[in-house]
C-alpha positions in Angstrom: -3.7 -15.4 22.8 -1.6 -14.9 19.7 -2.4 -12.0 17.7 -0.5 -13.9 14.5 1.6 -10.7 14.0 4.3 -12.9 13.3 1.8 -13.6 10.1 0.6 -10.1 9.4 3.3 -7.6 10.9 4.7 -7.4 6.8 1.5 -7.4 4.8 -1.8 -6.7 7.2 -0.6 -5.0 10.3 -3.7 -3.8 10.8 -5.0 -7.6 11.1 -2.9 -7.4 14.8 -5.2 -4.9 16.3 -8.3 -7.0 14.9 -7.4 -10.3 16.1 -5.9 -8.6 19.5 -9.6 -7.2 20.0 -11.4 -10.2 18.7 -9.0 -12.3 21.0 -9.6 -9.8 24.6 -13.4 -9.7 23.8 -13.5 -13.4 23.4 -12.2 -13.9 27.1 -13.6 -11.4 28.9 -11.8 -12.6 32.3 -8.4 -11.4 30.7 -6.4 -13.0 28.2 -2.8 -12.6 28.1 -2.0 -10.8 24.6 1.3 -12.0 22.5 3.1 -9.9 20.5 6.2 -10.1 18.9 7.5 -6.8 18.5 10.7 -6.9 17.3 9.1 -7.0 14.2 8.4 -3.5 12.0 4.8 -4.3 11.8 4.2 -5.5 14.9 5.7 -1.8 16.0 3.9 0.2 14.0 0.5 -0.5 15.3 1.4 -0.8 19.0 0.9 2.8 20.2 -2.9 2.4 18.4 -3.6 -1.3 19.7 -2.6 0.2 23.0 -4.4 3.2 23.1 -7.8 0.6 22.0 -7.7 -2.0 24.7 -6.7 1.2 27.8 -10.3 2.7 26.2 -11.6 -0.5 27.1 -10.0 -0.9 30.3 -8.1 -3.6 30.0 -5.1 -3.7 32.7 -1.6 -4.2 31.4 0.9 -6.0 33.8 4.5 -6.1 33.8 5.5 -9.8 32.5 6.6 -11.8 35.4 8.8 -14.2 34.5 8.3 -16.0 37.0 4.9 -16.9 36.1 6.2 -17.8 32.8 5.6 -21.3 31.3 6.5 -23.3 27.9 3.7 -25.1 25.9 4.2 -26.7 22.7 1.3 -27.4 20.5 3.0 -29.0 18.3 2.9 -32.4 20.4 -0.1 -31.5 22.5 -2.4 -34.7 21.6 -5.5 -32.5 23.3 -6.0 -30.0 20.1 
């Protein structure tokens, strides 16, 4: 899931925690969460967005890049 901090790490960074909980509550089975955090933002609220998905047990995982796949929407005639 996309928490759209690319969209809201300048002027809502707190709308990254929101939509990263809305997002892991939607899929209870475990969603994978994307963040760009090179972003100031983005960086700013990570310890806190962290801290509120371990309090709801969520497991982090070390990205595998092995498991890693490209999708683009853009051309994706099934949305």
């Amino acid at each position: 899931m996309d928490t759209v901090d690319w969209k809201h790490h300048e002027t809502a960074p707190e709308r990254i925690i929101e939509n990263a909980i809305k997002g892991i509550d939607a899929v209870p089975e475990g969603p994978i969460v994307i963040l760009f955090h090179v972003k100031k933002g983005t960086a700013s609220v990570l310890s806190r967005l962290i801290d509120r998905i371990n309090k709801d047990g969520v497991q982090f995982r070390a990205y595998d890049p092995e498991q890693h796949f490209t999708m683009n929407f853009w051309d994706d005639n099934r949305l």
